[in-house]
Backbone as numpy.savetxt, mean C-alpha at the origin, in Angstrom:
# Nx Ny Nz CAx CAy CAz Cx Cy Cz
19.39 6.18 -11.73 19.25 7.07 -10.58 18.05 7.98 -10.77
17.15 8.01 -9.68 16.12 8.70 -9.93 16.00 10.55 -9.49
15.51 10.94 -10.02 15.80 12.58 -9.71 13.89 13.24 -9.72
13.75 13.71 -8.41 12.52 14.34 -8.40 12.80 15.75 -7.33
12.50 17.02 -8.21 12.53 18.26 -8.02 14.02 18.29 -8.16
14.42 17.59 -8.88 15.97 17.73 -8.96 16.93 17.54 -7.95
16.36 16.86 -7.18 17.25 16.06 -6.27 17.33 14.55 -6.65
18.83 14.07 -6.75 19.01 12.84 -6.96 18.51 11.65 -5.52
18.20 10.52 -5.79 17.10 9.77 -4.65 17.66 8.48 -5.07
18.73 8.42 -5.72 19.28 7.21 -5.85 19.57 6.37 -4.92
20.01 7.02 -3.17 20.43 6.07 -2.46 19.94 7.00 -1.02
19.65 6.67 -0.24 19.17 7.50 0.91 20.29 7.02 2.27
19.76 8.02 3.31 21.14 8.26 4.05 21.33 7.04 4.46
23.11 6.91 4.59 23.76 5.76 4.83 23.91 4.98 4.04
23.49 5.30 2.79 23.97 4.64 1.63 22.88 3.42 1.27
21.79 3.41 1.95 20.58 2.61 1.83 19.81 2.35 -0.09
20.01 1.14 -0.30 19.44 1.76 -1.85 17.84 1.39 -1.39
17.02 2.27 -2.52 15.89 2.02 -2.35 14.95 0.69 -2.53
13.97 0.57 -1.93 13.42 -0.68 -1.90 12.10 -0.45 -2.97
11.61 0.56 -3.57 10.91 0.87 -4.61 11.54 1.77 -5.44
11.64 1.51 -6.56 12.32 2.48 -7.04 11.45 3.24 -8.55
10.89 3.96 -9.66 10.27 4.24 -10.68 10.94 5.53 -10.93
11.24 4.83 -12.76 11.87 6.43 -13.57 11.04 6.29 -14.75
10.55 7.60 -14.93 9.78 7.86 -16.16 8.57 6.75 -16.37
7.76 6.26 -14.86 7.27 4.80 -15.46 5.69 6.10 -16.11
5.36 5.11 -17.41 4.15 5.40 -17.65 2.95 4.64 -18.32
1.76 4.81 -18.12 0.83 4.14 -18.41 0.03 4.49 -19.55
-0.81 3.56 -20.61 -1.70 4.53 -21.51 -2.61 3.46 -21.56
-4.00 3.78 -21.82 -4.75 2.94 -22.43 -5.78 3.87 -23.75
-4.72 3.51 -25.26 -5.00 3.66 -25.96 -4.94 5.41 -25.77
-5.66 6.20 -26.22 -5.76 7.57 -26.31 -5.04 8.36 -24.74
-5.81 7.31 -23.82 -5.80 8.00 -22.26 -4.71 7.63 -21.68
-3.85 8.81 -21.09 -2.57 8.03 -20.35 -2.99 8.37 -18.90
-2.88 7.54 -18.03 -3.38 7.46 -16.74 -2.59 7.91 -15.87
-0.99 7.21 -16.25 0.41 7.46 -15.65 1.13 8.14 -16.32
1.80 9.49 -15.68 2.52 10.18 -16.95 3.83 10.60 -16.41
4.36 9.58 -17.02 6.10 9.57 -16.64 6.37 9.76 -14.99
6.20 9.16 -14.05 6.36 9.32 -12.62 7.86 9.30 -12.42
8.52 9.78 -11.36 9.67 9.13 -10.66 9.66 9.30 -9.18
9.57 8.40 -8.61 10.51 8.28 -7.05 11.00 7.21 -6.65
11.40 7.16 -5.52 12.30 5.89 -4.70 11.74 5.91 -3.36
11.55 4.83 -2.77 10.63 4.82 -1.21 12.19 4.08 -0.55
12.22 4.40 0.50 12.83 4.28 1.43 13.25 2.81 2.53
13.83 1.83 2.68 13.71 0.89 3.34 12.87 0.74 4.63
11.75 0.06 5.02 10.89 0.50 6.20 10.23 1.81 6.12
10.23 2.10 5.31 9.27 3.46 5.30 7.84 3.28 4.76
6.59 4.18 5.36 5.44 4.09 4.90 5.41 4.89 4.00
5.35 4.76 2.63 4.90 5.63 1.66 3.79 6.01 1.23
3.02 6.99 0.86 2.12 7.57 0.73 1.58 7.98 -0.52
0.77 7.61 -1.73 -0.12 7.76 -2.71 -1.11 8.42 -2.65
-1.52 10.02 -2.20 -2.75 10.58 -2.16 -3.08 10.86 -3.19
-4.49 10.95 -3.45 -4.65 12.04 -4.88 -6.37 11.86 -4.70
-7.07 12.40 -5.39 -8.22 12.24 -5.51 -8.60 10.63 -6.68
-9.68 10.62 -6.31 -10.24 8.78 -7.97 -10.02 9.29 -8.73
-9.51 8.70 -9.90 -8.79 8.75 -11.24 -7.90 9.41 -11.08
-6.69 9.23 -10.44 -5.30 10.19 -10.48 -4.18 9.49 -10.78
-4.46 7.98 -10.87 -3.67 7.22 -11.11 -2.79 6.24 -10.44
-3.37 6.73 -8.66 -2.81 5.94 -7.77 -2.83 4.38 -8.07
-4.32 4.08 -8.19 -4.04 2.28 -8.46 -3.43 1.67 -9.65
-3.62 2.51 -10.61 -2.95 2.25 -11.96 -1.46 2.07 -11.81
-0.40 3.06 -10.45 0.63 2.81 -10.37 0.97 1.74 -9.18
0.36 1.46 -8.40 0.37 0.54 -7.67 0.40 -0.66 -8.51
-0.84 -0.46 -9.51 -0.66 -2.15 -10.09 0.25 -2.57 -10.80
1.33 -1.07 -11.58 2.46 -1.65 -12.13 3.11 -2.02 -11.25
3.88 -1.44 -10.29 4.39 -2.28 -9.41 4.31 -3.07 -8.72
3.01 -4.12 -8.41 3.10 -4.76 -8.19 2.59 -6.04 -9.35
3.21 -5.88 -10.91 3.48 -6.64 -11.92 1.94 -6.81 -12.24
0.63 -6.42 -11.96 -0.78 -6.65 -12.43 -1.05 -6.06 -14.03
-0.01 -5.03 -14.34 -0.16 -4.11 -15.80 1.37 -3.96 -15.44
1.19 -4.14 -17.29 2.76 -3.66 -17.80 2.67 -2.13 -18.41
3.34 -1.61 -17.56 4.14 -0.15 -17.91 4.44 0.05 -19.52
3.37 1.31 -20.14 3.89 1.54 -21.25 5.11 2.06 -21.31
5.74 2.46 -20.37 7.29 3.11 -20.72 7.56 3.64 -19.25
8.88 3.61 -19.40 9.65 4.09 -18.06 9.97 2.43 -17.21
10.54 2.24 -16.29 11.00 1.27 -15.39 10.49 1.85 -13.73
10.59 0.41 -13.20 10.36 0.16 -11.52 11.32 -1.38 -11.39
11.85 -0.92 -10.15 12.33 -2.23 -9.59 11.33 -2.15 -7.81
11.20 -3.26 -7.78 11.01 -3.57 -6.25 11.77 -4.39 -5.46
12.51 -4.18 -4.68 13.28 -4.64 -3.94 14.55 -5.17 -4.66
14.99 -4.86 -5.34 16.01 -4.90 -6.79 15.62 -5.93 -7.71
14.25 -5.97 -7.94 13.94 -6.52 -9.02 13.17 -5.89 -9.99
13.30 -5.78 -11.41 12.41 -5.05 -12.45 11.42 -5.69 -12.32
10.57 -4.80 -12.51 8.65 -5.68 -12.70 8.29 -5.73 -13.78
9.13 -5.80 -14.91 8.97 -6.32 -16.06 9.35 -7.46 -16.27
10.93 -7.45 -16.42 11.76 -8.28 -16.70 11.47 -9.40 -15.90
11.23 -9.56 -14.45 11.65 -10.15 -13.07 10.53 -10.11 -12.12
8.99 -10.23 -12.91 7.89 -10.28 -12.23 7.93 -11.55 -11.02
8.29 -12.61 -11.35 8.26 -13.95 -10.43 8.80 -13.76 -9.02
10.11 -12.81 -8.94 10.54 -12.36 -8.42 10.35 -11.19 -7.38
9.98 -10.54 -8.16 9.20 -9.34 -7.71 7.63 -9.97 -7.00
6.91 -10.87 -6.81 5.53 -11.00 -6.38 6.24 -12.01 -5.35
7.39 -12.39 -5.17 7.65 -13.12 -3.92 8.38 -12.24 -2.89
8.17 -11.18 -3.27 8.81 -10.19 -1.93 7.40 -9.26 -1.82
6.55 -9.02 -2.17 5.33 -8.57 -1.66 4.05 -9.08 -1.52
3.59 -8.40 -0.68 2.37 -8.79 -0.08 1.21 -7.57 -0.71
-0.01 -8.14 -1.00 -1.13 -6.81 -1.23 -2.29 -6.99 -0.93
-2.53 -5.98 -0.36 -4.37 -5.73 -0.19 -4.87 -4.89 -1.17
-6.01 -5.64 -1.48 -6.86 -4.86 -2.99 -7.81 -3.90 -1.97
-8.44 -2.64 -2.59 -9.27 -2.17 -2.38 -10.37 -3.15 -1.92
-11.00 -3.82 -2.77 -12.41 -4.91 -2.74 -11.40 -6.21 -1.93
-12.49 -6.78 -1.27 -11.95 -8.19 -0.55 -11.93 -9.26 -1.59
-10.54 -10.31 -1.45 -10.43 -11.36 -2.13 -10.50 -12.56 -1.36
-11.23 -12.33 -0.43 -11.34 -13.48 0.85 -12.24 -14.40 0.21
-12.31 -15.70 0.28 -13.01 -16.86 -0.11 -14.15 -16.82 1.16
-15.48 -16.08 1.22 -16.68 -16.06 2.23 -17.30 -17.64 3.19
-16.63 -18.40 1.92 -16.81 -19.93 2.36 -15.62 -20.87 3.21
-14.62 -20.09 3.09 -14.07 -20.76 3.99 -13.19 -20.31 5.37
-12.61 -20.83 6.21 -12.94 -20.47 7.65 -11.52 -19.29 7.11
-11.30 -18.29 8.49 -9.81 -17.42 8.27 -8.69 -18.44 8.22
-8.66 -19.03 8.90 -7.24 -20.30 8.34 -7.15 -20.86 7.49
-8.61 -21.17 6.70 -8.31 -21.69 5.65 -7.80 -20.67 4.58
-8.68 -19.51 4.60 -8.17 -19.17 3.38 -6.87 -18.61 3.58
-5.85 -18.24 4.70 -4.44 -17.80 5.21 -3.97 -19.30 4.20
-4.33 -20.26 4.77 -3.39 -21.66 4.48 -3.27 -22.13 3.05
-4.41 -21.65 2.78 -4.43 -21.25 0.67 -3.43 -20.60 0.31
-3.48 -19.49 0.88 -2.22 -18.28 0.59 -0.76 -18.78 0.55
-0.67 -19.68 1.90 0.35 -20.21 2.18 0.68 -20.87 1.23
0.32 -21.65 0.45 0.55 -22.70 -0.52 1.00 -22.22 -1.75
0.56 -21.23 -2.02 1.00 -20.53 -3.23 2.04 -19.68 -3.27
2.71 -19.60 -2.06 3.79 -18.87 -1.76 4.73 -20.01 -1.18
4.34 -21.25 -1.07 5.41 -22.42 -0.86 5.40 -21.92 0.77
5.66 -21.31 1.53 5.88 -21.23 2.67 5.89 -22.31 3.54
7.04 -22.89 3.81 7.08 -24.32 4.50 6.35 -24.63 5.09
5.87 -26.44 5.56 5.08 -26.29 6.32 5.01 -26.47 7.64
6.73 -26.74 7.74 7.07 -26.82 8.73 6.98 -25.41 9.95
6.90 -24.15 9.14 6.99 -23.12 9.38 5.19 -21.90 9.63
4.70 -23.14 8.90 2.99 -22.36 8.67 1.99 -22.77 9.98
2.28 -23.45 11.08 1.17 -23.24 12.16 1.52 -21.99 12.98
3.27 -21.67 13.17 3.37 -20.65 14.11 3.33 -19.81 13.21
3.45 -19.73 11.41 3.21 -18.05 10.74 2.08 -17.63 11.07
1.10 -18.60 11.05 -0.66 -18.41 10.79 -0.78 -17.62 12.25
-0.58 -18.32 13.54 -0.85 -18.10 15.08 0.01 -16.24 14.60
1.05 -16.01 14.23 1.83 -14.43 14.72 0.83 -14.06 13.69
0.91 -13.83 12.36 -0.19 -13.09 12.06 -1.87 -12.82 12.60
-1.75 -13.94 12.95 -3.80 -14.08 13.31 -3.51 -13.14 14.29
-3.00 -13.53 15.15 -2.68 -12.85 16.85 -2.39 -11.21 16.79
-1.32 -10.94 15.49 -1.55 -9.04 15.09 -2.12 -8.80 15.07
-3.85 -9.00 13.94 -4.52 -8.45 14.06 -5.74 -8.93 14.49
-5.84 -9.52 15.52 -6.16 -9.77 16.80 -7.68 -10.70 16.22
-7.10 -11.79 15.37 -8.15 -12.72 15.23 -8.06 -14.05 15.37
-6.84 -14.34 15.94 -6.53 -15.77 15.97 -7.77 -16.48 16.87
-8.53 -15.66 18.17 -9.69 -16.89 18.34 -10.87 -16.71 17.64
-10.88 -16.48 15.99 -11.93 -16.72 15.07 -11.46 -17.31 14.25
-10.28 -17.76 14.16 -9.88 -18.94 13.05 -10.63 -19.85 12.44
-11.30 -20.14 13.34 -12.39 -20.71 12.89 -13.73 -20.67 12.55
-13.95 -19.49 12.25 -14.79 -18.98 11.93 -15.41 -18.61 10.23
-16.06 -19.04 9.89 -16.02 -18.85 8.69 -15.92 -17.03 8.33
-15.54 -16.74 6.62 -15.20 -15.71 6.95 -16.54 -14.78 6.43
-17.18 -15.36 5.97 -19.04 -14.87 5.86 -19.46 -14.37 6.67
-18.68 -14.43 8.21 -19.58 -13.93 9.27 -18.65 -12.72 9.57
-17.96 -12.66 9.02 -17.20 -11.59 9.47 -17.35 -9.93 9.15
-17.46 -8.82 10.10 -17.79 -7.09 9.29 -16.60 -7.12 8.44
-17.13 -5.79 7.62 -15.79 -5.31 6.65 -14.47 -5.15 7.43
-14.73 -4.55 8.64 -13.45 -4.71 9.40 -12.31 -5.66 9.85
-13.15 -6.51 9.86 -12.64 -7.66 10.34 -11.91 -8.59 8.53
-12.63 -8.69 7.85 -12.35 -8.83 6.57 -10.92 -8.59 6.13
-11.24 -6.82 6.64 -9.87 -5.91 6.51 -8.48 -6.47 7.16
-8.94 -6.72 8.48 -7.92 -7.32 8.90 -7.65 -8.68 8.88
-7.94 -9.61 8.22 -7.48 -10.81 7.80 -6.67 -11.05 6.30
-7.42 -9.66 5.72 -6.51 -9.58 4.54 -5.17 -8.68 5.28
-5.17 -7.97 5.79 -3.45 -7.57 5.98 -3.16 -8.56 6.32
-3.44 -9.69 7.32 -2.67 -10.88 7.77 -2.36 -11.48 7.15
-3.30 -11.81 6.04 -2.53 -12.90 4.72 -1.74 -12.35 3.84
-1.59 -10.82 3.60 -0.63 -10.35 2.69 0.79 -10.25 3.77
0.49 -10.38 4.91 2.27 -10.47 6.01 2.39 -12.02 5.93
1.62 -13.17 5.54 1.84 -14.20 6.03 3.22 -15.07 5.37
3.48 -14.52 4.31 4.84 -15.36 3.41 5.99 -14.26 4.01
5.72 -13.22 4.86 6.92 -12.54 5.73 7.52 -11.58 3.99
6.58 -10.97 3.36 7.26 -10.14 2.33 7.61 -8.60 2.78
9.26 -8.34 1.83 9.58 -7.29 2.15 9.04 -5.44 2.00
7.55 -5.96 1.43 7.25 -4.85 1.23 5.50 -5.07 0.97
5.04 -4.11 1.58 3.75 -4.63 1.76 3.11 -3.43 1.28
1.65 -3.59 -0.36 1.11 -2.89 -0.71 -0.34 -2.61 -0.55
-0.82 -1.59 -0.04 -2.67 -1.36 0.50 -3.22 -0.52 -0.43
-4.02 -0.60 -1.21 -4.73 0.10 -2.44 -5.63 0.74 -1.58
-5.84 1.52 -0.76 -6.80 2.42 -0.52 -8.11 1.23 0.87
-6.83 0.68 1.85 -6.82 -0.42 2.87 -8.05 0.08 3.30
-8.48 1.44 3.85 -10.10 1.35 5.06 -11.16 1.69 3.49
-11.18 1.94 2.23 -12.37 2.42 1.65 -13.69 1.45 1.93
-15.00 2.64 2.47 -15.81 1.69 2.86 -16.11 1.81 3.99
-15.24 1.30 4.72 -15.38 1.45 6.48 -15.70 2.59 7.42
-16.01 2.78 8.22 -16.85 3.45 9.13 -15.39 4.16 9.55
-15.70 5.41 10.63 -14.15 6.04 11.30 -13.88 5.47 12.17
-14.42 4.84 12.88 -14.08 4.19 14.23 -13.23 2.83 13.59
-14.02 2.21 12.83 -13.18 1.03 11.79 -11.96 1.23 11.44
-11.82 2.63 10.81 -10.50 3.26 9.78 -9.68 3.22 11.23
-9.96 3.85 11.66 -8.63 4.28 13.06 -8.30 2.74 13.85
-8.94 2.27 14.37 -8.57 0.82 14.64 -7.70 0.03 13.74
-8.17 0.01 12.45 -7.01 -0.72 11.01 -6.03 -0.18 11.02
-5.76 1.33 11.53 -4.73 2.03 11.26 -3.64 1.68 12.48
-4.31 0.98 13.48 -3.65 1.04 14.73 -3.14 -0.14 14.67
-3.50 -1.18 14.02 -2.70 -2.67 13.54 -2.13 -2.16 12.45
-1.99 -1.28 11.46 -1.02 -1.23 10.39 0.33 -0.67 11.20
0.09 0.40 12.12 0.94 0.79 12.64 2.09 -0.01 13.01
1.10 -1.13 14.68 1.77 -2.03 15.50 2.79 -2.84 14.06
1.92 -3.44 13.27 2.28 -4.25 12.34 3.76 -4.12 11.52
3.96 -2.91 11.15 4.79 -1.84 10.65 6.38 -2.02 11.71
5.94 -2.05 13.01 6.72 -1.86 14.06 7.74 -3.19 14.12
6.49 -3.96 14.31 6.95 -5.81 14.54 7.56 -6.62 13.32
7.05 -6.26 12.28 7.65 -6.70 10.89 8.57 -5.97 10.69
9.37 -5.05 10.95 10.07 -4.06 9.96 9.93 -4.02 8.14
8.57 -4.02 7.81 8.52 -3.79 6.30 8.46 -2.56 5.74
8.46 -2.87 4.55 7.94 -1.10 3.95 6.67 -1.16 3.41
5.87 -0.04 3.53 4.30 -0.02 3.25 4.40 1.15 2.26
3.58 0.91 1.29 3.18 1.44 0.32 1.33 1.35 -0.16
0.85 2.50 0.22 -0.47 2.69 0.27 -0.69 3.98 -0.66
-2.50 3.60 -1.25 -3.18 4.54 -1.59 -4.03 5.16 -1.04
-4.38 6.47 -0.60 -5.45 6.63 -0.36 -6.09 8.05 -0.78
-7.14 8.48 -0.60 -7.66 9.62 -0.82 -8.38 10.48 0.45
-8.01 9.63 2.03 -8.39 10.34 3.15 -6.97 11.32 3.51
-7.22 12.57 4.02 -6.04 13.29 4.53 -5.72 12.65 5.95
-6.54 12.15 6.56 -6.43 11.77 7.89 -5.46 10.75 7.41
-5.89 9.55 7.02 -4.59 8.23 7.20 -3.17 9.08 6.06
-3.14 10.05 5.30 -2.02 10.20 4.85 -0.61 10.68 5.95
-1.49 11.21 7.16 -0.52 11.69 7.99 0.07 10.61 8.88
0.03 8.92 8.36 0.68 8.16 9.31 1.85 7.66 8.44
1.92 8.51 6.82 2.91 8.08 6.55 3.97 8.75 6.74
5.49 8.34 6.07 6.61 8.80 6.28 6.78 10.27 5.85
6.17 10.06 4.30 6.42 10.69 3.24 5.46 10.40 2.60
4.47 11.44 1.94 3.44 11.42 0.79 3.81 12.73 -0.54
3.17 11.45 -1.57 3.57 11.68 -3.13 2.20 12.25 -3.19
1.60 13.48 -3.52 0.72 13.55 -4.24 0.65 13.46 -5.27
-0.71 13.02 -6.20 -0.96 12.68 -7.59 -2.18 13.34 -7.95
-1.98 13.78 -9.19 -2.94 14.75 -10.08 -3.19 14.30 -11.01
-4.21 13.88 -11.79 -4.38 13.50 -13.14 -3.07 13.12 -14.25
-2.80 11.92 -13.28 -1.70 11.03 -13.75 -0.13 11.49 -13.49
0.07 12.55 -12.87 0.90 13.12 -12.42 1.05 13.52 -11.18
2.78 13.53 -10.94 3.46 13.26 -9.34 3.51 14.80 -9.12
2.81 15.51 -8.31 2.58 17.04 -8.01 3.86 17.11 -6.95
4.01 16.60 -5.84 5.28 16.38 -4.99 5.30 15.62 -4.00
6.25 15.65 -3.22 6.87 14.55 -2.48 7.12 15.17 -1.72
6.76 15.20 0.09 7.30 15.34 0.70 6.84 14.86 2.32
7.18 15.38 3.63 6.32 14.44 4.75 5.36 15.30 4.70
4.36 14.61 5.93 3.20 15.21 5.93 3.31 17.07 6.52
4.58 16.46 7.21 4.51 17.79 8.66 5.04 19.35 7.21
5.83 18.86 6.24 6.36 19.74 5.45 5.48 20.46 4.29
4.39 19.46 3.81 3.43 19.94 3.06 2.36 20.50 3.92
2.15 20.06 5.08 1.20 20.96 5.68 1.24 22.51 5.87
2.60 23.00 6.10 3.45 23.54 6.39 3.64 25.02 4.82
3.86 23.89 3.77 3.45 24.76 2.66 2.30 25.47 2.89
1.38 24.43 3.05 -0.40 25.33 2.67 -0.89 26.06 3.57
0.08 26.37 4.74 -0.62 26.98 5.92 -1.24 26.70 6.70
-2.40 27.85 6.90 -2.92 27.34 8.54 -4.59 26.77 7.69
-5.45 26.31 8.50 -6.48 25.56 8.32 -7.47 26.62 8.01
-8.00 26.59 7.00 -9.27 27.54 6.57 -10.46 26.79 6.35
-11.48 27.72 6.86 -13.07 27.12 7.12 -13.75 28.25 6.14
-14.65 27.67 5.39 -15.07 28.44 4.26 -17.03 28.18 4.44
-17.64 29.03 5.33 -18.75 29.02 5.12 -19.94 29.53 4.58
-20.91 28.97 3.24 -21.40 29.68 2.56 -22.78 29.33 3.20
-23.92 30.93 3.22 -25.37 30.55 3.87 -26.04 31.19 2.14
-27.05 30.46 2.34 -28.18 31.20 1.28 -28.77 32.24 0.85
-28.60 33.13 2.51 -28.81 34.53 2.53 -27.93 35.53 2.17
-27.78 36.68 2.34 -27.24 37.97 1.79 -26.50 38.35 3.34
-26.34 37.36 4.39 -25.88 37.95 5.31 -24.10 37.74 5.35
């Protein structure tokens, strides 16, 4: 059972158990510990939230959970599986987008979706209409054919969320989904994560370091130099820090 600010988070209302769960997980490499003893539990269908500034440890904990690095100490289950013990398991109920694109530039968006497909077994009886509902979310199914070389970062962006929904996993992870992209870009991605969110009923679990996309989650964890500072929604931490201050410094003595 997990306990953060001393509230137990073992099971959320209605008796829901959590679909992420981490106690005491922590990370070291050699001298440097990156992760230092974390705990929380994310919520079924809920967007969870990873802010912190670079080097705070957000991707370092993302990648334990999603089985990329083994946890020097402490535990995570995802979706009631340990990501130690029960990695095989655990990578067939999620989906992820890396920061950097892992799109194959050479081959068309279906192809590389239909790659994906294969490695996740996804029938194939079942893979022309998965490919058509994902393409069609994020609104690329008439470039399928398109190789994906020709495509902006945006568009990139959104073919990788499509292939991380395409095996239909219960929990879907974005390492810091718009870095890179323009604002007009970011807010558009945000508007298919949303829809996406709606139509799948999954749970999202993201990093980021913009304040703007933290406010589309449920609930955000901030992180500090490897440490979980707190947990709470956006509307409640805002709420802590007050009202909005503008701090302007001129060169002069005026």
């Amino acid at each position: 059972m997990v306990q953060v600010a001393g509230r137990d988070i073992g099971a959320f209302e209605g008796g829901a158990a959590p679909v992420i769960e981490a106690a005491g997980l922590t990370k070291r490499y050699g001298e440097l510990e990156a992760v230092k003893s974390v705990s929380f539990a994310v919520e079924p269908g809920e967007t969870y939230g990873f802010l912190g500034p670079n080097g705070a440890g957000k991707s370092t904990t993302i990648s334990m959970l999603c089985t990329l690095v083994r946890p020097s100490a402490g535990r995570a289950t995802v979706a009631g599986f340990d990501v130690v013990r029960e990695r095989t398991e655990v990578r067939r109920q999620i989906g992820l987008v890396f920061q950097d694109t892992t799109l194959d530039d050479y081959l068309t968006a279906a192809e590389n979706l239909s790659f994906h497909a294969e490695l996740y077994r996804v029938p194939k009886s079942e893979l022309d209409g998965r490919l058509r509902q994902v393409m069609d979310m994020v609104g690329l199914w008439e470039r399928r054919n398109s190789i994906v070389k020709t495509f902006s970062g945006g568009m990139k962006r959104r073919l990788e969320i499509a292939r991380g929904l395409l095996h239909s996993p219960r929990v879907l992870f974005l390492d810091e989904p718009t870095v890179g992209l323009d604002p007009q870009t970011r807010s558009h991605i945000w508007g298919y994560i949303n829809e996406l969110k709606r139509r799948e009923s999954i749970t999202m679990f993201l990093t980021t370091h913009y304040m703007d996309e933290a406010e589309h989650c449920d609930r955000i964890a901030i992180m500090d130099n490897g440490e979980l500072a707190v947990v709470d929604t956006p509307e409640a931490l805002k709420r802590s820090v007050g009202r909005d201050r503008v701090s302007i410094t001129t060169d002069d003595d005026m």
